[in-house]
C-alpha positions in Angstrom: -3.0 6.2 -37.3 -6.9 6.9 -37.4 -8.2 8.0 -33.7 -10.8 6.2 -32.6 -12.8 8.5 -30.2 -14.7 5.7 -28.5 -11.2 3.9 -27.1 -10.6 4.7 -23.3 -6.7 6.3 -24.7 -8.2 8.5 -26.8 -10.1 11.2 -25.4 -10.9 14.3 -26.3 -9.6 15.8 -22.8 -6.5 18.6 -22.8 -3.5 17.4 -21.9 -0.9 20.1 -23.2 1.0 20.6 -20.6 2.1 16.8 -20.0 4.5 15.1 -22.4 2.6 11.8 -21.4 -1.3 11.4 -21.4 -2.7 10.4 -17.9 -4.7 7.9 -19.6 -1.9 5.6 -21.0 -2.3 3.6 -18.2 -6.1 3.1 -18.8 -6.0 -0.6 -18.9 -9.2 -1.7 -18.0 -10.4 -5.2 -15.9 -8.9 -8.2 -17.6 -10.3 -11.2 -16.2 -6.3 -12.4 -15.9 -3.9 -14.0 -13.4 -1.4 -11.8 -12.1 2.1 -14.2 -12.5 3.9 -14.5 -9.7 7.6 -14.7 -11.5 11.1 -13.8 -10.2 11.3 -10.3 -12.1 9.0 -9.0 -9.1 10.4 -9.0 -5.5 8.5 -10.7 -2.7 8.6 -8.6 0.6 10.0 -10.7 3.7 6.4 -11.0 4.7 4.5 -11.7 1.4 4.1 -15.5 2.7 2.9 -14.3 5.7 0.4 -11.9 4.1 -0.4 -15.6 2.0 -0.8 -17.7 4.8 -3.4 -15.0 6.4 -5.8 -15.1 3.3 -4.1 -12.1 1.2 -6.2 -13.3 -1.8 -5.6 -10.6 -4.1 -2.5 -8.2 -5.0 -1.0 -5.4 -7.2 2.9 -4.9 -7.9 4.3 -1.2 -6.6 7.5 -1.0 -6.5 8.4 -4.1 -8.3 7.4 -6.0 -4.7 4.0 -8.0 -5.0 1.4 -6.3 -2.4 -1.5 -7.4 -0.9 -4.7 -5.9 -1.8 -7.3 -8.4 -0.2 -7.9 -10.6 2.2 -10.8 -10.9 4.1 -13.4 -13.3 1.5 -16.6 -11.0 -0.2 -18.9 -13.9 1.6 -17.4 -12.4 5.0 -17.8 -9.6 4.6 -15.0 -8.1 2.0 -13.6 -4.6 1.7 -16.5 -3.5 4.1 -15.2 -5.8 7.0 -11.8 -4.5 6.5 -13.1 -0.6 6.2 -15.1 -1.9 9.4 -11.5 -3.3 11.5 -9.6 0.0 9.9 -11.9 2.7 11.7 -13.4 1.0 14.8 -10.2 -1.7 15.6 -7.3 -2.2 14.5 -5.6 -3.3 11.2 -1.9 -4.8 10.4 -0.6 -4.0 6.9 2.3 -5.1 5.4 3.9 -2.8 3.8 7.3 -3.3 2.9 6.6 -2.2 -0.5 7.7 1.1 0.8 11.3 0.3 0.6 14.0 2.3 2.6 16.8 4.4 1.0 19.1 5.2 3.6 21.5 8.2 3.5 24.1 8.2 5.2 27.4 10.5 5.6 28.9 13.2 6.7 27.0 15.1 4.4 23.7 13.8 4.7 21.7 16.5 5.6 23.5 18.6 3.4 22.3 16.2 0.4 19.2 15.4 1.6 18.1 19.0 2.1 18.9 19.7 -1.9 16.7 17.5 -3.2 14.1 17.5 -1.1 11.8 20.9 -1.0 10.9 21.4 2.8 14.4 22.2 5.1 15.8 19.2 6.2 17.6 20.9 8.7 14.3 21.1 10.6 14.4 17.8 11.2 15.9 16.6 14.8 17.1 12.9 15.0 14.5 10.6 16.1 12.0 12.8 14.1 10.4 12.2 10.4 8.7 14.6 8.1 6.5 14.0 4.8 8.1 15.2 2.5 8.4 15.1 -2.0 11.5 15.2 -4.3 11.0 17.0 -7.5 12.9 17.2 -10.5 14.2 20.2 -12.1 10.8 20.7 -13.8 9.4 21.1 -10.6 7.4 17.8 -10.8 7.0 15.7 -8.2 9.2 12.2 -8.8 8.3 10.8 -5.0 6.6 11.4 -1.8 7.4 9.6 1.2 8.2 9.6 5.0 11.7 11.0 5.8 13.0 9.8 8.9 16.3 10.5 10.6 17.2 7.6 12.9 20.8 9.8 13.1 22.2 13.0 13.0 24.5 12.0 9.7 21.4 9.4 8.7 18.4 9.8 6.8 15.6 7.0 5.7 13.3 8.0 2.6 10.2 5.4 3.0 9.0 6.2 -0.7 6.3 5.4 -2.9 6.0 4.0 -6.1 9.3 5.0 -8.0 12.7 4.2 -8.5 13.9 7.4 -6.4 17.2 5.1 -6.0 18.6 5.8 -9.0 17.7 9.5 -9.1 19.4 10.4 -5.8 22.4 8.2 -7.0 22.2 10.2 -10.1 21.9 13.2 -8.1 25.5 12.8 -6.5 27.3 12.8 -9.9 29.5 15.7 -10.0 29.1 17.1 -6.7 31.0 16.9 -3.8 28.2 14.9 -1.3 30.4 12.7 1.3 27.2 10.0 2.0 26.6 6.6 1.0 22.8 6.1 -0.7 21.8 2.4 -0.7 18.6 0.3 0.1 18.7 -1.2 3.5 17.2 -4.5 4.2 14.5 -2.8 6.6 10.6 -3.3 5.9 8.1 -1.5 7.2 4.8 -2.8 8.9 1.8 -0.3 9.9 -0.5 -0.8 12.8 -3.7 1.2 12.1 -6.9 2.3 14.1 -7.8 3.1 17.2 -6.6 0.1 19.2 -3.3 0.7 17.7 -1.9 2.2 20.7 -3.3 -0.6 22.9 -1.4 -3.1 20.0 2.1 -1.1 20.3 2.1 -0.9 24.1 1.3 -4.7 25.0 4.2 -5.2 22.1 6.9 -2.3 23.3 5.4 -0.8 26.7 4.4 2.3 27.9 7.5 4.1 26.1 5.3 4.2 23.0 2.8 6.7 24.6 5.8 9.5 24.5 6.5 9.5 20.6 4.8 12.3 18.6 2.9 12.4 15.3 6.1 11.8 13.5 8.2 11.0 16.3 10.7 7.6 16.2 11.3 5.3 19.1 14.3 2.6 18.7 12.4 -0.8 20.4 13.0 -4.7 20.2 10.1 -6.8 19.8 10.6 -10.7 20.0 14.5 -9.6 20.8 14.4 -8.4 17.1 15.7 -4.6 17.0 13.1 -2.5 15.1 12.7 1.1 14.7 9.1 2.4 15.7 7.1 5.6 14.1 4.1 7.2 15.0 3.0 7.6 11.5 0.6 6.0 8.4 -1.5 5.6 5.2 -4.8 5.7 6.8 -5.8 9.0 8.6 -6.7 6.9 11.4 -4.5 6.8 14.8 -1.3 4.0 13.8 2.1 3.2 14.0 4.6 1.5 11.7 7.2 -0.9 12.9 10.6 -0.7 10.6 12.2 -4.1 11.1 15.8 -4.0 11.2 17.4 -7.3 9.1 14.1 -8.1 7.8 14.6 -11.1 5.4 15.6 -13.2 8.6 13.7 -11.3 11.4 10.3 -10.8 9.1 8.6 -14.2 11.1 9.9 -13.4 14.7 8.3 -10.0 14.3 5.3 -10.2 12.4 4.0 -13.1 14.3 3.9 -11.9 18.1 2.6 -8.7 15.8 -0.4 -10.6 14.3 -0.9 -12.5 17.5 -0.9 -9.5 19.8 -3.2 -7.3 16.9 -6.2 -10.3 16.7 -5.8 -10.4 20.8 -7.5 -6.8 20.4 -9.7 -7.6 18.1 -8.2 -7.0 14.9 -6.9 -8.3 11.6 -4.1 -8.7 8.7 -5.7 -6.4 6.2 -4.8 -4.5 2.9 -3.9 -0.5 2.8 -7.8 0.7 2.9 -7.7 3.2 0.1 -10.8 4.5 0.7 -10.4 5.6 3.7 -6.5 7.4 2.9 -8.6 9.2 0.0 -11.3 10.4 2.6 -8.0 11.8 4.4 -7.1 13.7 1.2 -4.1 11.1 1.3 -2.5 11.3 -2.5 -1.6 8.3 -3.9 1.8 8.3 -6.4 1.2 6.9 -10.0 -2.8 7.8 -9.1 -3.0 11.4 -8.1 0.7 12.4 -8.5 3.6 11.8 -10.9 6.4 13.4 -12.5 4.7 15.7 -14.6 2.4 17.2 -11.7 3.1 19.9 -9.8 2.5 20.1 -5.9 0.5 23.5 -7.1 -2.0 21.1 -8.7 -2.6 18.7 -5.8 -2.9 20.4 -2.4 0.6 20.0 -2.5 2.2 23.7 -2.2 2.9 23.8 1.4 5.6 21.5 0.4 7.4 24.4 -1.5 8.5 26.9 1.8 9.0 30.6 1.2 11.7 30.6 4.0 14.2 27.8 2.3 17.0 30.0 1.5 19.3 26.9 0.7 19.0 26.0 -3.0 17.6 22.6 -4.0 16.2 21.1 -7.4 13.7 22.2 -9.0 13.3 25.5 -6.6 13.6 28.0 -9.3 10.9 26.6 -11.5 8.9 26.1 -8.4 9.2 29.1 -7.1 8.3 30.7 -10.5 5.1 28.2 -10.6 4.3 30.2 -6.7 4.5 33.5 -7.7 2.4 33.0 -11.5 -0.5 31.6 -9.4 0.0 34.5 -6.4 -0.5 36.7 -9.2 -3.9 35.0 -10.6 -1.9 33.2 -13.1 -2.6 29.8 -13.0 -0.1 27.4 -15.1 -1.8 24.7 -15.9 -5.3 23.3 -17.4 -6.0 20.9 -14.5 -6.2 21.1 -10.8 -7.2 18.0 -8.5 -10.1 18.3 -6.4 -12.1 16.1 -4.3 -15.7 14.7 -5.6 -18.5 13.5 -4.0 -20.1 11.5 -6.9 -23.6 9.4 -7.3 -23.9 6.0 -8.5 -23.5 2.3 -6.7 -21.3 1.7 -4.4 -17.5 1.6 -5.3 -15.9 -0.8 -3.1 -13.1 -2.6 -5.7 -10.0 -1.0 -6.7 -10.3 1.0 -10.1 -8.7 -0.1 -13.0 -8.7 2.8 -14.9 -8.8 6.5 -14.7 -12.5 6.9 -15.0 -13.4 10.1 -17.5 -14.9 13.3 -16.3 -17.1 15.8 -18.3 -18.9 18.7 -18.1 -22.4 18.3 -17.8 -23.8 21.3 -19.7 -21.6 20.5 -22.6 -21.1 17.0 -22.5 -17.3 17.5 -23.3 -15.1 14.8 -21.6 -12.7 17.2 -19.4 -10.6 15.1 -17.1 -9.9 12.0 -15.0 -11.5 10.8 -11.8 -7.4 8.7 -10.2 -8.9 7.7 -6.7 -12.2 6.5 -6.1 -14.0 4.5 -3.4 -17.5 4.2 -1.4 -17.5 5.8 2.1 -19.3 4.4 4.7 -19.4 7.1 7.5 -20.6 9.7 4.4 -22.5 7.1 2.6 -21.2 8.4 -0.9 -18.9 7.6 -3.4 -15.8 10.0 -2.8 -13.1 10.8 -5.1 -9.7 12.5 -6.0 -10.0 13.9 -10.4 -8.3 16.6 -12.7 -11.0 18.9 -13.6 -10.9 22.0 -15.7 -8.8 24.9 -13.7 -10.7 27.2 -16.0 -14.1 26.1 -15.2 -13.0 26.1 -11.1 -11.8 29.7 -11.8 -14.9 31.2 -13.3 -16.6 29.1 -10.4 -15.0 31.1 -7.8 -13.1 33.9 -6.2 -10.8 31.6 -4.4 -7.4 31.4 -5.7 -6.6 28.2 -7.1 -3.7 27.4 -4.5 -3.9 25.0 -1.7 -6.9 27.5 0.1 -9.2 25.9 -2.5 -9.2 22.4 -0.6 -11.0 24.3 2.3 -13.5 26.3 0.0 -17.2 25.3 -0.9 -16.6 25.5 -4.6 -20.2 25.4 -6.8 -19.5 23.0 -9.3 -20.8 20.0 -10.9 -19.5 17.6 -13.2 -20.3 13.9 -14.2 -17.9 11.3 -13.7 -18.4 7.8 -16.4 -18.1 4.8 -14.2 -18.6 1.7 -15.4 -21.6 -0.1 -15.7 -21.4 -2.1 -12.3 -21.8 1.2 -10.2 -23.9 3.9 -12.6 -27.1 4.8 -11.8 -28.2 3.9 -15.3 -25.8 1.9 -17.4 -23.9 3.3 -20.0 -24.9 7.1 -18.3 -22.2 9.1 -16.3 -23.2 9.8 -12.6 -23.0 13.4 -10.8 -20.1 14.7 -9.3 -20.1 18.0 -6.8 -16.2 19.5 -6.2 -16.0 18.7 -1.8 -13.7 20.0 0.2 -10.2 17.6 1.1 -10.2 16.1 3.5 -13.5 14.5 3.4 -13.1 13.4 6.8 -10.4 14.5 9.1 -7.4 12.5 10.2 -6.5 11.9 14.2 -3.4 13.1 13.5 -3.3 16.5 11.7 -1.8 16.1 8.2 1.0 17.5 7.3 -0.8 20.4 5.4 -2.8 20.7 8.4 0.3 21.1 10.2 2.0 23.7 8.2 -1.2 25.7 8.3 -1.1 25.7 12.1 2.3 26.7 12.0 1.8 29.4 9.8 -0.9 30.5 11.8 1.1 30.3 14.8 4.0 32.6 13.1 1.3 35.4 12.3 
């Protein structure tokens, strides 16, 4: 087959240490329909999201979800960015679908294939937390929350993690039950969220922590409540119990009582999780990345003495980069990049290059204009090499907190460069661009070392 260097799934970027390019999924914007068929699930409140003007949407997984709604003429993703950080938004969410575990040997099963300890987490507590495979790579990230001392809930992202943790049990002695439950997930974000969630549940909803669960009934509709979310801004998600018959008796007093404060039904604002350093699975993360690579190595403990997968290729990952050794060509960094305002949802993995050479040299995954730093910001792969002879700071997670020197240029397309068919600058940031209410859960673990020391 003759390569033709000018195709987006060609380029001339390293990729030896993946089996899979990153850019096979460089599709670019097809002026097409997405089909609304019967192969793809729609969540118990995808007519709901419908009847409140959800005018666009992406499949993740295999559920439809929204990804607009507010009209460009009113104001767009701006107005939404706009009820997200100064109101209050309602997202549906039930793409995140729930795979309970449940047994007496739950926490057991759950703490081998998950990295962090499981036993650290207390009923009526949650965690974020990643699977990986025996690779080390990272097959999902998601909320863990234990409802029950012998039950676990993994809220996950964009995989089939199902069928691994059922796969998982073959051959070993587990006594637990994995299934999905018919539980979906809504998130109240913003700052008026905790106004929304105590006219809906009471004062009660002021005692649970960053992470903390509350068991509630809203509309006489049992639902499980968490002080959690996608956004980096203060919110709560509301886990309704039953959902494909309780979906309209819960979103509805929901809505009502959110737009009585001033808010919305929105889409998950991804510009704002990127300016929280928020990774984004199928974008950022998959199974051939490490958490090394992402700001993701807190999630591999030195203190887990039980065994789980993918520990001994993780910990061998640890100890290569501890020693200088870095194992792979690309690490993710943040980017604060020129150019027009990006305020649509990429289509592709936009290319990166270095700008003294002009070699294409990774992949821009998340990218999005923010308002409050009135720049283009972004999540790419860049050269580890060229962030190494950049910088004395060891490429582990300490990097995301470093001013690193570096410039690259980042190709967008012609709708947002500065000059059409010319790539845009690009300076390395530190992640998060803007912090989170809530500290994230790196933030945490770096607290909690600190409070070891």
């Amino acid at each position: 087959m003759t390569r033709n260097s000018d195709h987006p799934n060609y380029p001339s970027i390293d990729q030896s240490d993946r089996a899979v390019p990153r850019n096979l999924r460089q599709s670019g914007d097809a002026d097409i329909d997405l089909v609304i068929t019967t192969r793809v699930r729609k969540s118990p409140f995808w007519h709901l999201s419908v009847e409140e003007g959800c005018h666009q949407a992406t499949v993740y997984n295999h559920m439809y979800h929204p990804r607009a709604f507010i009209d460009p003429e009113d104001g767009g993703s701006k107005a939404e960015y706009d009820l997200l950080v100064n109101h209050v938004a309602l997202w549906d969410v039930a793409v995140e679908r729930q795979i309970r575990v449940k047994g007496p040997d739950a926490e057991a099963f759950v703490n081998y294939v998950i990295t962090r300890d499981a036993t650290d987490i207390e009923p009526m507590r949650g965690k974020y937390a990643i699977c990986c495979d025996y690779d080390g790579g990272i097959l999902n990230d998601f909320v863990l929350l234990r409802p029950a001392e012998d039950e676990f809930w993994f809220s996950i992202a964009d995989s089939d993690l199902l069928l691994w943790l059922r796969g998982v049990t073959v051959g070993h002695d587990f006594d637990v039950d994995i299934d999905e439950i018919d539980v979906s997930p809504m998130q109240i974000q913003g700052p008026k969220s905790i106004d929304v969630m105590e006219s809906l549940i009471g004062d009660a909803v002021e005692d649970v922590p960053y992470y903390g669960l509350l068991e509630a009934t809203i509309n006489e509709v049992p639902v499980l409540v968490s002080q959690t979310g996608f956004s980096g801004e203060a919110g709560f998600e509301i886990y309704v119990r039953e959902a494909t018959s309780n979906a309209e008796a819960v979103w509805n007093p929901v809505l009502d009582t959110v737009k009585d404060h001033g808010g919305a039904a929105t889409p998950v604002n991804g510009r704002r999780r990127i300016a929280a350093g928020i990774l984004s699975l199928g974008q950022d993360i998959d199974y051939e990345t490490s958490p090394f690579q992402v700001n993701l190595g807190y999630q591999v403990p030195d203190d887990k003495d039980a065994n789980y997968i993918g520990k001994a290729e993780l910990e061998r990952q640890k100890e290569a980069i501890q020693n200088g050794e870095y194992p792979f060509t690309h690490k993710l960094v943040g980017l604060k990049m020129a150019g027009d305002p990006i305020l649509e949802w990429a289509s592709d993995f936009w290319l990166i290059s270095d700008p003294e050479t002009g070699d294409e040299c990774g992949y821009l995954t998340s990218a999005g204009w923010n308002p409050e730093l009135e720049t283009n910001i972004g999540l790419g792969f860049v050269p580890a090499a060229t962030l190494q002879a950049a910088t004395d700071v060891p490429l582990d997670d300490s990097i995301y907190d470093a001013d690193v020197d570096v410039e690259f240029e980042v190709h967008l397309p012609d709708e947002y460069a500065e000059v059409p068919g010319e790539p845009v600058y690009a300076t390395v940031a530190k992640v998060p661009f803007k912090e989170s209410v809530n500290p994230s859960a790196r933030e945490q673990a770096k607290l909690h070392a600190r409070d070891e020391r």
